[in-house]
C-alpha positions as a Markdown table, in Angstrom:
| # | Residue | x | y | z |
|---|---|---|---|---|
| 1 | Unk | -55.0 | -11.9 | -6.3 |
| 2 | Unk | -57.8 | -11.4 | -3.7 |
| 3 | Unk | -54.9 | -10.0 | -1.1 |
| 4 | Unk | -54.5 | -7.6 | -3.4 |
| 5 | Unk | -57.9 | -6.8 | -4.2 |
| 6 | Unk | -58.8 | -6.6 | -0.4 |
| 7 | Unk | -55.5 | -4.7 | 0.6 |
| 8 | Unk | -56.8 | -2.0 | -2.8 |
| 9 | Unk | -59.9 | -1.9 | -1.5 |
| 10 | Unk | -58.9 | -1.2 | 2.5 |
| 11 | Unk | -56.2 | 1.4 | 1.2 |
| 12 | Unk | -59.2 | 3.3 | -1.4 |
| 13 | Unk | -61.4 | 3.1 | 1.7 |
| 14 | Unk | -58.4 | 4.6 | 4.3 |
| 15 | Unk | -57.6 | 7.6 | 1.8 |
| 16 | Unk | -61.0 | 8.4 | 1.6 |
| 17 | Unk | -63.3 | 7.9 | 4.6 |
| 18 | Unk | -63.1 | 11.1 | 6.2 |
| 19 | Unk | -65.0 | 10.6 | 9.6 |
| 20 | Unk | -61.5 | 8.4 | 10.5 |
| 21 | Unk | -58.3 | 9.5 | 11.0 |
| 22 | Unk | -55.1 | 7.7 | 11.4 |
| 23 | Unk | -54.0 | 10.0 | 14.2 |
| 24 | Unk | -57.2 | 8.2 | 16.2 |
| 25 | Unk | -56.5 | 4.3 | 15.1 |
| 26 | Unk | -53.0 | 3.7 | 16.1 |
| 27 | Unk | -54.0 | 0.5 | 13.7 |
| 28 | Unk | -54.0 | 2.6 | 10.5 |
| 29 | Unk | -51.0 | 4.2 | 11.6 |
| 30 | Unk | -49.3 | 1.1 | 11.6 |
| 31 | Unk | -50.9 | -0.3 | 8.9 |
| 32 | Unk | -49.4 | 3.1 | 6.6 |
| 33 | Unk | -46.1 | 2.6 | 8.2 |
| 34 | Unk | -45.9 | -0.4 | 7.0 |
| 35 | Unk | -47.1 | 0.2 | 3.3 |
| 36 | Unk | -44.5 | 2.6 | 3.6 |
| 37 | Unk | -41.6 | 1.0 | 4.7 |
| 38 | Unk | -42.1 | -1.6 | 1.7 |
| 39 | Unk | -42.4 | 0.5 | -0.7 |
| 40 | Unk | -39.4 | 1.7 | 0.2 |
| 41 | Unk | -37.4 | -2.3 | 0.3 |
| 42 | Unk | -39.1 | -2.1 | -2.8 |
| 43 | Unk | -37.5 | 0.6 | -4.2 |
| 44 | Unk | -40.4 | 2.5 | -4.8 |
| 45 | Unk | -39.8 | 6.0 | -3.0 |
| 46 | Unk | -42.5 | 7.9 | -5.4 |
| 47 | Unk | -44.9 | 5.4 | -3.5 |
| 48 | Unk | -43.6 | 5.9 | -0.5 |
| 49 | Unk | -43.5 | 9.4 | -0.4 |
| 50 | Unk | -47.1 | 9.4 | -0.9 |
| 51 | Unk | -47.4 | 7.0 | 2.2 |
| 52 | Unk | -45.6 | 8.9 | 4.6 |
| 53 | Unk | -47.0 | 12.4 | 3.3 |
| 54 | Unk | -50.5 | 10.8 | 4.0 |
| 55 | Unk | -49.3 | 10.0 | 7.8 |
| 56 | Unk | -47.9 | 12.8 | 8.4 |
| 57 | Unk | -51.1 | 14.4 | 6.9 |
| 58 | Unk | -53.4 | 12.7 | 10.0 |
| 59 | Unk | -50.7 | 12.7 | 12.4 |
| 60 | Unk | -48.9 | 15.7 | 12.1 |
| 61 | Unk | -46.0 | 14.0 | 13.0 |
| 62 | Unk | -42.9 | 15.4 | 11.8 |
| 63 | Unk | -41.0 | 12.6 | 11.2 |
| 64 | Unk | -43.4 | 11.3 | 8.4 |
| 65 | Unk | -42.9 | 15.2 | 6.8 |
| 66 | Unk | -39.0 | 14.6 | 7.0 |
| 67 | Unk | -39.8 | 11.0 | 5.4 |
| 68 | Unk | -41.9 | 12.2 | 2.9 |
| 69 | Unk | -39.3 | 14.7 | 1.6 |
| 70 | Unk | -36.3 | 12.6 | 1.7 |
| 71 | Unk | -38.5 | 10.3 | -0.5 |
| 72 | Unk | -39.0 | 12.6 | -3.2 |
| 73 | Unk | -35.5 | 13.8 | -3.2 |
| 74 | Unk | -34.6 | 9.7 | -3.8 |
| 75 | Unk | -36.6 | 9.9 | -6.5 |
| 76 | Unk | -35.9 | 12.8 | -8.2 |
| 77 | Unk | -39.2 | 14.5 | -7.9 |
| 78 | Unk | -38.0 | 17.9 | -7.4 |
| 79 | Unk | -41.0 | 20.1 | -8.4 |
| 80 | Unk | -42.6 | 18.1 | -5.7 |
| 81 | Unk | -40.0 | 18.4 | -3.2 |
| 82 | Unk | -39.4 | 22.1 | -3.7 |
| 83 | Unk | -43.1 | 22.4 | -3.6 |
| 84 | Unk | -43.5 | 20.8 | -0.3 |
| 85 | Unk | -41.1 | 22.4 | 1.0 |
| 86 | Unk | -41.9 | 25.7 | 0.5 |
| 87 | Unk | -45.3 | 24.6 | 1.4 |
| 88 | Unk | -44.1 | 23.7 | 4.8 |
| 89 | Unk | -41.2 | 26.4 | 5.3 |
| 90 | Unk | -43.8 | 29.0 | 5.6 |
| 91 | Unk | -45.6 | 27.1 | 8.3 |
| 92 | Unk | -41.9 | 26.4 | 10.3 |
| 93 | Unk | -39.8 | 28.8 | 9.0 |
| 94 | Unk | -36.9 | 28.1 | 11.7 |
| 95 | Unk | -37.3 | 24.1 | 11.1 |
| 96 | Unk | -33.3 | 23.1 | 10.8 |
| 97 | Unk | -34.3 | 20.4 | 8.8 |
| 98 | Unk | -36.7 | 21.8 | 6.2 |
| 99 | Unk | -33.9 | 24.7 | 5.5 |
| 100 | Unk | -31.7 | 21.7 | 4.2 |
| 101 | Unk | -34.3 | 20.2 | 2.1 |
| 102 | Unk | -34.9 | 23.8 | 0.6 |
| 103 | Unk | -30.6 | 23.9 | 0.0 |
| 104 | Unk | -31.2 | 21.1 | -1.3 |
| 105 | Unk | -33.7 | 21.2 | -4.0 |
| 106 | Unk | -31.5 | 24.7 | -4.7 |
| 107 | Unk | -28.4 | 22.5 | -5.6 |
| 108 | Unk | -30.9 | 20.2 | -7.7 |
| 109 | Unk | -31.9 | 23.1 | -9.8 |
| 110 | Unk | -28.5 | 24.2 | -10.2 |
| 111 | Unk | -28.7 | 27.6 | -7.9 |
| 112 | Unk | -25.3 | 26.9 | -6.4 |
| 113 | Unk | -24.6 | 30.3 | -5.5 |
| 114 | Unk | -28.2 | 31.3 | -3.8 |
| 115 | Unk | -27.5 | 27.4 | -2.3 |
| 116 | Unk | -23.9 | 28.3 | -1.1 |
| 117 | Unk | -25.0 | 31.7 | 0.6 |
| 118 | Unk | -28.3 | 29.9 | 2.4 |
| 119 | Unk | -26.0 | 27.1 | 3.4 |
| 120 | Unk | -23.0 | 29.0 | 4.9 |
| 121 | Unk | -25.8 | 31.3 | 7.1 |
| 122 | Unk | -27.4 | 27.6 | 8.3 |
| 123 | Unk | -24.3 | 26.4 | 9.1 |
| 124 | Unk | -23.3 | 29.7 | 11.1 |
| 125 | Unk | -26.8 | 29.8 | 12.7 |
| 126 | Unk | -26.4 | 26.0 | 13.8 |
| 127 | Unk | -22.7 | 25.0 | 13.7 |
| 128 | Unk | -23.7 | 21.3 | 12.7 |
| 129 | Unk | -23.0 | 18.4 | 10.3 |
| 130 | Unk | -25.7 | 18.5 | 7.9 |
| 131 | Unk | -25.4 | 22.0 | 7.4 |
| 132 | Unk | -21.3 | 22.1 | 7.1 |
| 133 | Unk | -21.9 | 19.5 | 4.9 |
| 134 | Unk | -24.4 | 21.0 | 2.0 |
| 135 | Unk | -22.6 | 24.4 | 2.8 |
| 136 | Unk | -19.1 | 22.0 | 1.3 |
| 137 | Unk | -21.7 | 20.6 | -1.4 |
| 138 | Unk | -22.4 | 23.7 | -2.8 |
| 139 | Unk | -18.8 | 25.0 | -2.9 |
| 140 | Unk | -17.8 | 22.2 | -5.0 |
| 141 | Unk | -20.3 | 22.7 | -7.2 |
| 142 | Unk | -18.9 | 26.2 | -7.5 |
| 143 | Unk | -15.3 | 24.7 | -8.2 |
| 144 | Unk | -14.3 | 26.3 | -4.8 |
| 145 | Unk | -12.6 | 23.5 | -3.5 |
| 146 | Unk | -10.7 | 25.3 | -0.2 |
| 147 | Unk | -13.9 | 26.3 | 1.0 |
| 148 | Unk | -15.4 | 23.1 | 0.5 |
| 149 | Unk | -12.4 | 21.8 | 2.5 |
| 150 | Unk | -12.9 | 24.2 | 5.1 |
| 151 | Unk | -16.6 | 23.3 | 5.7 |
| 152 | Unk | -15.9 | 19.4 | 5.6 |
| 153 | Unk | -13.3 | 19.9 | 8.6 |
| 154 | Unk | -15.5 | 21.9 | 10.5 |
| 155 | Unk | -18.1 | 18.8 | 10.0 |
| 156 | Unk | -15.6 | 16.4 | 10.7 |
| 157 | Unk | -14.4 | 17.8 | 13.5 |
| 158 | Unk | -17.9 | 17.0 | 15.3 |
| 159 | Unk | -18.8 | 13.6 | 14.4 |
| 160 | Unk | -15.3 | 12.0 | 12.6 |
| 161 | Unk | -17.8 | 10.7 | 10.2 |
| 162 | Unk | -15.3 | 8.0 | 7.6 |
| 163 | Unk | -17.5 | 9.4 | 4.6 |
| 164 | Unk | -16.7 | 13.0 | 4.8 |
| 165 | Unk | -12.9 | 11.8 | 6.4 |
| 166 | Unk | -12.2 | 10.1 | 3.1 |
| 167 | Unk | -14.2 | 13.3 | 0.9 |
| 168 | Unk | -11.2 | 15.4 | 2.8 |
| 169 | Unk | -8.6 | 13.2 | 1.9 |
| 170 | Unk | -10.1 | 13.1 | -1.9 |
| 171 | Unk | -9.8 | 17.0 | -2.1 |
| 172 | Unk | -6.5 | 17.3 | -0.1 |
| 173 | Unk | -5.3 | 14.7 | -2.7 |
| 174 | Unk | -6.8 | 15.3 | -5.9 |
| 175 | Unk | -7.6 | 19.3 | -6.2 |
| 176 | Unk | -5.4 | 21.0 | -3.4 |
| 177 | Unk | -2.3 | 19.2 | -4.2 |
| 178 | Unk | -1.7 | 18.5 | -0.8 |
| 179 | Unk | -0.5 | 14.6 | -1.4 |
| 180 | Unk | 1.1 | 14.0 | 1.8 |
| 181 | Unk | -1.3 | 15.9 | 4.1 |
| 182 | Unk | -3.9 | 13.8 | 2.5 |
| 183 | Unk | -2.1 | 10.4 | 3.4 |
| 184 | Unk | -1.3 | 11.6 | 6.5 |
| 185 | Unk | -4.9 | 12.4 | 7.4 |
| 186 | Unk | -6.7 | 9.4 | 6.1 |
| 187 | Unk | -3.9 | 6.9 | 7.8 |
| 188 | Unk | -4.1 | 9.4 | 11.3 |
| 189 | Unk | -8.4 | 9.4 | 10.9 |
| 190 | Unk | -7.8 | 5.1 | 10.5 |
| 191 | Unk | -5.6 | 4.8 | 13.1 |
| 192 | Unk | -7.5 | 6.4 | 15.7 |
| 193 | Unk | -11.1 | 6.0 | 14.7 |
| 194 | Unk | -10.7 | 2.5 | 12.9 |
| 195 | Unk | -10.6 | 0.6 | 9.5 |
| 196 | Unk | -13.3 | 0.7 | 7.2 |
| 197 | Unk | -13.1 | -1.1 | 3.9 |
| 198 | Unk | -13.9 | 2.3 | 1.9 |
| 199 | Unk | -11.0 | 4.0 | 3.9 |
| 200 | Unk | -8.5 | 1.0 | 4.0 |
| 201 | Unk | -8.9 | 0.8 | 0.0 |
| 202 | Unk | -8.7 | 4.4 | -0.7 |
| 203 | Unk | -5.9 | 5.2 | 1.6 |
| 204 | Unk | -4.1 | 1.9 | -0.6 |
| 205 | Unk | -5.3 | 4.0 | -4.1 |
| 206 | Unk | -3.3 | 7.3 | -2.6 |
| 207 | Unk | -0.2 | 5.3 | -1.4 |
| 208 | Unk | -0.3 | 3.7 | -4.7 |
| 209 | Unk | -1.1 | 6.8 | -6.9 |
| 210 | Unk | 2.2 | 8.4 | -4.9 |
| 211 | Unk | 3.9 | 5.3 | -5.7 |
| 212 | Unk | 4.6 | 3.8 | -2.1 |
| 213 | Unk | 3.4 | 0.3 | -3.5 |
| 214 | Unk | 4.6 | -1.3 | -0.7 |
| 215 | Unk | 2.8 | 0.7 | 1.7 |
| 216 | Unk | -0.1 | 0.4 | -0.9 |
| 217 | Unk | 0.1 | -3.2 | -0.6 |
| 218 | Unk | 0.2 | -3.4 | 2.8 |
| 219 | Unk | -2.8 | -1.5 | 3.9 |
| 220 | Unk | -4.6 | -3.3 | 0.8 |
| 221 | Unk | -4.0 | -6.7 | 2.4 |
| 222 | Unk | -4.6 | -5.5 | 5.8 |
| 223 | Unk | -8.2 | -4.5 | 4.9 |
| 224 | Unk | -8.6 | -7.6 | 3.3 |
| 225 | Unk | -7.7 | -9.2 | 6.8 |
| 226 | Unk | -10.4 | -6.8 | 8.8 |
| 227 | Unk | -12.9 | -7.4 | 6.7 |
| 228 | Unk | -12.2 | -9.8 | 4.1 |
| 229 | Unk | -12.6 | -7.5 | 1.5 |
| 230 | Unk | -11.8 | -9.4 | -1.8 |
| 231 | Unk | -11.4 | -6.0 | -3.7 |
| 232 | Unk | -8.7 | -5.3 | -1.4 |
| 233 | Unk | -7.3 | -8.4 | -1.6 |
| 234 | Unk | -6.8 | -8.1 | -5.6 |
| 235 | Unk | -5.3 | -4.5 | -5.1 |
| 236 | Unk | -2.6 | -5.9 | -2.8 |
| 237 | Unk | -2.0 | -9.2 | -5.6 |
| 238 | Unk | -1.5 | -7.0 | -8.5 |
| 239 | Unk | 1.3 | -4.5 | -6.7 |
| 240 | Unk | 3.0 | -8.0 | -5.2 |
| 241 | Unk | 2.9 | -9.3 | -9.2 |
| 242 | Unk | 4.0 | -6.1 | -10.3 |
| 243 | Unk | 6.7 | -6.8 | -8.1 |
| 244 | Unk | 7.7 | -9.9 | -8.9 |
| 245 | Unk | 7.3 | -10.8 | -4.7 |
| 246 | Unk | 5.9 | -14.3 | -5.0 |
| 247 | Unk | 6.3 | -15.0 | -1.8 |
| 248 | Unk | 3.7 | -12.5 | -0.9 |
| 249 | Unk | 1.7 | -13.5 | -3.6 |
| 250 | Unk | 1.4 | -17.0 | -2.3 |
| 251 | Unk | 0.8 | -16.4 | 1.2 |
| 252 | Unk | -2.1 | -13.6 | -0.2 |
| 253 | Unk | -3.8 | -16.2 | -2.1 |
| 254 | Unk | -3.4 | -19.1 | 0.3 |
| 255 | Unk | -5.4 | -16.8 | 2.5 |
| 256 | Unk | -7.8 | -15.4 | -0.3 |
| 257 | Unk | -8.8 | -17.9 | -2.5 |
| 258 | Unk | -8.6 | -15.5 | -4.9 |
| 259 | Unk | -7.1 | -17.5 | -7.6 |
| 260 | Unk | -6.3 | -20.9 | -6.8 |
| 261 | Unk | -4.7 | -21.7 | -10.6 |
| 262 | Unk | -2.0 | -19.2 | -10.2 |
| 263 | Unk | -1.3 | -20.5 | -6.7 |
| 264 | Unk | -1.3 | -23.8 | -8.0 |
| 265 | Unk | 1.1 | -22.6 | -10.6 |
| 266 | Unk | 3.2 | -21.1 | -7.6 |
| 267 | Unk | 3.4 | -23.9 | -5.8 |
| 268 | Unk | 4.9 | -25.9 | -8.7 |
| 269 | Unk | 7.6 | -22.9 | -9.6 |
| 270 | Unk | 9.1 | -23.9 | -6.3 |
| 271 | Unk | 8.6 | -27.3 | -6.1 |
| 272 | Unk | 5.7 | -27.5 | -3.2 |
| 273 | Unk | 4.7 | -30.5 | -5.3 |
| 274 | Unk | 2.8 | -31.9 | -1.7 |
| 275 | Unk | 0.9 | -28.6 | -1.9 |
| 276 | Unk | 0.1 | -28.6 | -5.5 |
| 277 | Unk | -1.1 | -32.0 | -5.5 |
| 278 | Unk | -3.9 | -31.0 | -2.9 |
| 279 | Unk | -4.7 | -27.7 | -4.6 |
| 280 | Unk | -4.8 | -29.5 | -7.8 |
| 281 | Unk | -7.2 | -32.5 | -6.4 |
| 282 | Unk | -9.3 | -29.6 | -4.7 |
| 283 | Unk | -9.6 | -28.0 | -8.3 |
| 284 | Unk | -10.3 | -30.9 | -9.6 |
| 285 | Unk | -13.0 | -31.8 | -7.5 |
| 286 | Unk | -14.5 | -28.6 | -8.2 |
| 287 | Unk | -14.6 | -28.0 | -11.8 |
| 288 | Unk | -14.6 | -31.5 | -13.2 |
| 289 | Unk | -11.2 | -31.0 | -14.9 |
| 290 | Unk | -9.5 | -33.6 | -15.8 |
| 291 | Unk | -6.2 | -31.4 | -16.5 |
| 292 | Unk | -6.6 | -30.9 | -12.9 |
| 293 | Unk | -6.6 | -34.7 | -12.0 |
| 294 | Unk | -3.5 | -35.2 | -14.3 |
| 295 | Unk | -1.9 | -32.6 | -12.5 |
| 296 | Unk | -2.6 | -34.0 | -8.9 |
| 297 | Unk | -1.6 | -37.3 | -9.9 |
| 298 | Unk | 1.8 | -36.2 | -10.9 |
| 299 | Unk | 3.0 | -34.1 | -8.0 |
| 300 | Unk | 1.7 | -36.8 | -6.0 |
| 301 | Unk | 4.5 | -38.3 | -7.2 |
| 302 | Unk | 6.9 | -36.1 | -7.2 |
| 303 | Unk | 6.3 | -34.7 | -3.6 |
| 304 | Unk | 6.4 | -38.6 | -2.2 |
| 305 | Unk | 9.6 | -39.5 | -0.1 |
| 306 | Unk | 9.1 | -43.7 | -1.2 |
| 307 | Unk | 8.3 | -43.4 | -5.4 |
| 308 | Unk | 8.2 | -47.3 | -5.0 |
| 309 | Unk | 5.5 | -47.6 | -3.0 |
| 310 | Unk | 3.3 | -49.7 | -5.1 |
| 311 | Unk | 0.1 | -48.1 | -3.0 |
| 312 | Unk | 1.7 | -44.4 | -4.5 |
| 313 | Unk | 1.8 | -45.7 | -8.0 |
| 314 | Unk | -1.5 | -47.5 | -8.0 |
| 315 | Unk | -3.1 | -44.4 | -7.3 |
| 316 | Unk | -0.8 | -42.2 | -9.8 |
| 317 | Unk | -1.3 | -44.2 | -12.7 |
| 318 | Unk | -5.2 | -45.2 | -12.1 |
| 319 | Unk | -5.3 | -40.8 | -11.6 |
| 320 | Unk | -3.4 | -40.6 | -14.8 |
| 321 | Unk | -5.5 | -43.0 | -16.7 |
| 322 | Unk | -8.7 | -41.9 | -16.1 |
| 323 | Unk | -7.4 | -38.1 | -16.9 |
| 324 | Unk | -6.3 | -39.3 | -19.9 |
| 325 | Unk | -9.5 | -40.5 | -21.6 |
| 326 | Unk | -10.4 | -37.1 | -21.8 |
| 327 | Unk | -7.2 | -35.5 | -22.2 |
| 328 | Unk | -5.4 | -37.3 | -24.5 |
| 329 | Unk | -2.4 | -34.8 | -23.8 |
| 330 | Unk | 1.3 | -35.9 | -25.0 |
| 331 | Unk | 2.4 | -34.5 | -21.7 |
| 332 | Unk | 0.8 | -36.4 | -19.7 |
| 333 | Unk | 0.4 | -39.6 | -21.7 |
| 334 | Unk | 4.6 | -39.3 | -21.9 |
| 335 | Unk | 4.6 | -39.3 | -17.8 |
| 336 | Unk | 2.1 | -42.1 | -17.2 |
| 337 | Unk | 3.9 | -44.4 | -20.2 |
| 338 | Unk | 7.2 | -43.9 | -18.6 |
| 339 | Unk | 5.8 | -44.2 | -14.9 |
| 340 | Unk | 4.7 | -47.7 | -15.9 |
| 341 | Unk | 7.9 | -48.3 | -17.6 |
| 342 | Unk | 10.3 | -47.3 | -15.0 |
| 343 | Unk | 8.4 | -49.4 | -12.4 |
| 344 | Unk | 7.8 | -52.8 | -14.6 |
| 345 | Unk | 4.4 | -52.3 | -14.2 |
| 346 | Unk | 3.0 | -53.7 | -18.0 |
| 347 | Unk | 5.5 | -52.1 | -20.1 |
| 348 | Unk | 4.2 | -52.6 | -23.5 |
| 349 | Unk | 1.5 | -50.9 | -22.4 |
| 350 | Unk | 3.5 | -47.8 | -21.3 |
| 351 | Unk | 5.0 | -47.9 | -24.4 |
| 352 | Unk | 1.6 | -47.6 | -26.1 |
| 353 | Unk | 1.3 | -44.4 | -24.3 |
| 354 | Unk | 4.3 | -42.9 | -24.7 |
| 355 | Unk | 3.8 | -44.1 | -28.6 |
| 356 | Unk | 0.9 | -42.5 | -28.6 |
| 357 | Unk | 2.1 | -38.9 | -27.1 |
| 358 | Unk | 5.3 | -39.1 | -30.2 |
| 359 | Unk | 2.1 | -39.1 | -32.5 |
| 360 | Unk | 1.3 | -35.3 | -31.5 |
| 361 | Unk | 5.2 | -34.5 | -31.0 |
| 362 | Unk | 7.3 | -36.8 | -33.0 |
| 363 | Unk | 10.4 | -34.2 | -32.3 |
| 364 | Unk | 10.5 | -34.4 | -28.4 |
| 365 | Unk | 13.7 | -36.1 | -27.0 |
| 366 | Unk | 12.2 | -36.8 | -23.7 |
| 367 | Unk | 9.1 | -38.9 | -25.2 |
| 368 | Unk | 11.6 | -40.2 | -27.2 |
| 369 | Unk | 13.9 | -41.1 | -24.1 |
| 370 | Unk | 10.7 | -42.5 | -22.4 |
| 371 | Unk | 10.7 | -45.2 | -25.7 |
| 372 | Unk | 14.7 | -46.0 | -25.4 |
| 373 | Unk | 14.1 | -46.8 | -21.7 |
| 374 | Unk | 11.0 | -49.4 | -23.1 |
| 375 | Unk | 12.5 | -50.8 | -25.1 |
| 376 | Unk | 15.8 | -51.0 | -22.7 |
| 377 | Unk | 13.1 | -52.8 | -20.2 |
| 378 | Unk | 12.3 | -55.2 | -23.1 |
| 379 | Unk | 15.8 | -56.2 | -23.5 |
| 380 | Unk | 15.1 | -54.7 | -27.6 |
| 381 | Unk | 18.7 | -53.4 | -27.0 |
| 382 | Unk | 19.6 | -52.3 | -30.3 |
| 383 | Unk | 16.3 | -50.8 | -31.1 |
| 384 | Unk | 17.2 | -48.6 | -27.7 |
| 385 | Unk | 20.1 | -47.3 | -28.1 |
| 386 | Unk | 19.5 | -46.0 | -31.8 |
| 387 | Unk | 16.7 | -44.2 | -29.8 |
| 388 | Unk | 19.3 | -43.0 | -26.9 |
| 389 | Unk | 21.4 | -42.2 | -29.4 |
| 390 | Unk | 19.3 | -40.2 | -31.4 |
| 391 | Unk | 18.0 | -38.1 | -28.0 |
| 392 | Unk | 21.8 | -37.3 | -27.6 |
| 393 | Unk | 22.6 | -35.7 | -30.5 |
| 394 | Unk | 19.2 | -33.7 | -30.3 |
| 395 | Unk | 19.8 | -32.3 | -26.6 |
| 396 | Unk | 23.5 | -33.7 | -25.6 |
| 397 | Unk | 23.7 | -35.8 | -22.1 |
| 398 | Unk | 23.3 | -32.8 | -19.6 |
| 399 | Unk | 20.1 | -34.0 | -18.2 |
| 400 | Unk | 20.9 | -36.7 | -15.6 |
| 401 | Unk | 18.1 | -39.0 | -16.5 |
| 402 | Unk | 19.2 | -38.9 | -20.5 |
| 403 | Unk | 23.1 | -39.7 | -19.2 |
| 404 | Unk | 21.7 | -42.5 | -17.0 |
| 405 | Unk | 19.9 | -44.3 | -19.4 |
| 406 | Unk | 22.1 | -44.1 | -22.0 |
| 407 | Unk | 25.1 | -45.6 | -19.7 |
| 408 | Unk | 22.4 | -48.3 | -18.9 |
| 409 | Unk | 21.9 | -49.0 | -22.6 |
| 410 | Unk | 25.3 | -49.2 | -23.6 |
| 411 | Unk | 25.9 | -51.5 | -21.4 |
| 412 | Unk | 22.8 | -53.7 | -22.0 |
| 413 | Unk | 24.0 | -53.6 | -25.6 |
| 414 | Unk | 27.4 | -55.2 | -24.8 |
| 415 | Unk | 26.2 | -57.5 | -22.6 |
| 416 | Unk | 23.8 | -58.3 | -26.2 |
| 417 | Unk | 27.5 | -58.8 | -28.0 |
| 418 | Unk | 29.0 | -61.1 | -25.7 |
């Protein structure tokens, strides 16, 4: 509170003590500089207008006018712009730059064509940028979109700038019909002057809007790779879904990150189950989701060369365990019930599981597969093969595992008989 009061105080004082003048304390100067530069990090252009018209004001320095003006046109002030202006115009009638600030406050008030015909004679008398580039401003705003064209060329031509590159492209594109030349010009201005994220997304929007998706996709993803642009990269993911190229889509998002659930989901579609168990551990670890611990734990499994390795199992079924308590999902209560059964590892209890996963689906043939091969382990043989039994005439014996165990059965059962 008192570094304000003090810096209100020194700033009341500065404004008015005439017998000193910025232009003789380069202290002040600084000092105003500075109050003007963060008004402006501030947003606060209104404020810093005032600042720089102040310095220029004791310093006559014409950068501070410039300032000043550029100011109020960021903040809309136009009365006072055009006021300025004026003000100053008849003081430097010839001054380049204070011709386009009185172009521009014409376009602000709507005078396009009094701004068209004062632009085109600037940019004759100077034949540079700025003055190409309010002369194209104004023909737009008069619908004249050739002559706008013809004016951004002209500034083009001098400084290759990527903003008014890309504004040619638009028109070529979107008002003169000229598709191809458009393309042509954008990928020509990239491949000699360089990438930019801007340019490398909206030469992808005209490849796509033509429908050359592949070269759409292409420059998309190769932006992303420049500049790792992740709007770039989701352009590229939806033309490689569209496409149905999931190859592409998984080498995009192993690079992007952009959506590690539908590369986990890709991964398990064909069977990288080593992959899928990392991705779905490092989702896990993120997002405290159990689903994601269930997941792991099971294409641990199924990506490991040696399933009996009791270290593998110990650390499938204690994953599976713990994702349970909060999952409680048939699913996955089926899988760990059966892993334990399959591997003799306390098969009651693995029963209880997979008794536990027929209470949310009574109808499924696999959980009730997983309870035939219990009760198989249990020597119950008669109790499993009703179950086996029951499986076949639900889904037939087409599934390997469902054939398997009911040969096993059958055969525990007659060894019951004899």
């Amino acid at each position: 509170m008192i570094k304000t009061f003090v810096a209100s105080v020194f700033l009341f004082s500065a404004f008015h003590a005439a017998p000193i003048s910025i232009q003789n304390s380069t202290i002040l100067e600084d000092t105003f500089s500075l109050y003007a530069l963060d008004a402006q990090m501030r947003q606060k252009p209104a404020k810093a207008a005032t600042f720089f018209a102040e310095l220029y004001k004791q310093t006559s320095k014409k950068e501070y006018l410039y300032q000043s003006l550029r100011m109020l046109e960021q903040s809309n002030d136009i009365k006072s712009l055009a006021k300025q202006t004026a003000a100053e115009l008849k003081k430097f009638p010839d001054d380049e730059i204070l011709n386009r600030f009185e172009i521009i406050v014409l376009l602000k008030e709507g005078k396009f064509a009094e701004a068209s015909q004062k632009a085109l004679i600037q940019s004759e008398k100077n034949q540079k940028a700025p003055d190409y580039l309010l002369y194209a401003e104004a023909r737009l705003k008069l619908s004249d979109y050739s002559g706008a064209l013809s004016a951004l060329k002209k500034a083009y031509s001098i400084n290759f700038d990527e903003t008014t590159a890309e504004r040619i492209a638009l028109i070529q594109y979107a008002q003169e019909g000229e598709k191809k030349e458009a393309i042509k010009f954008l990928k020509e201005h990239i491949g000699s002057h360089g990438n930019t994220p801007s340019l490398g997304k909206r030469l992808g929007s005209l490849y796509a809007d033509s429908g050359s998706l592949e070269d759409a996709a292409q420059m998309y993803e190769q932006t992303f790779d420049a500049f790792n642009d992740s709007a770039a990269a989701e352009e590229a993911l939806k033309i490689y879904l569209y496409q149905k190229d999931f190859s592409k889509v998984t080498v995009l998002l192993e690079k992007s990150k952009l959506n590690d659930p539908l590369l986990l989901d890709l991964y398990v579609r064909v069977k990288e189950f080593d992959k899928a168990s990392l991705l779905a551990q490092k989702l896990y670890e993120r997002e405290d989701n159990p689903l994601y611990l269930a997941q792991s734990s099971v294409f641990k499994y199924e990506s490991a060369v040696n399933r009996n390795d009791p270290v593998l199992i110990d650390s499938v079924i204690e994953g599976l365990k713990k994702a349970n308590k909060e999952l409680n999902d048939p699913l996955f209560l089926n899988y760990l019930g059966y892993l334990m059964i399959d591997h003799d590892l306390n098969v009651t209890e693995g029963m209880s599981y997979v008794r536990k996963a027929l209470e949310k689906q009574p109808d499924s043939p696999f959980y009730i597969d997983s309870l035939a091969w219990g009760n198989y382990k249990l020597n119950e043989c008669v109790e499993a093969l009703r179950l086996i039994k029951q499986v076949e005439s639900m889904i037939g014996t087409d599934e390997q595992e469902v054939k398997d165990h009911l040969k096993a059965i059958e055969q525990c059962k007659t060894k019951e008989k004899n």
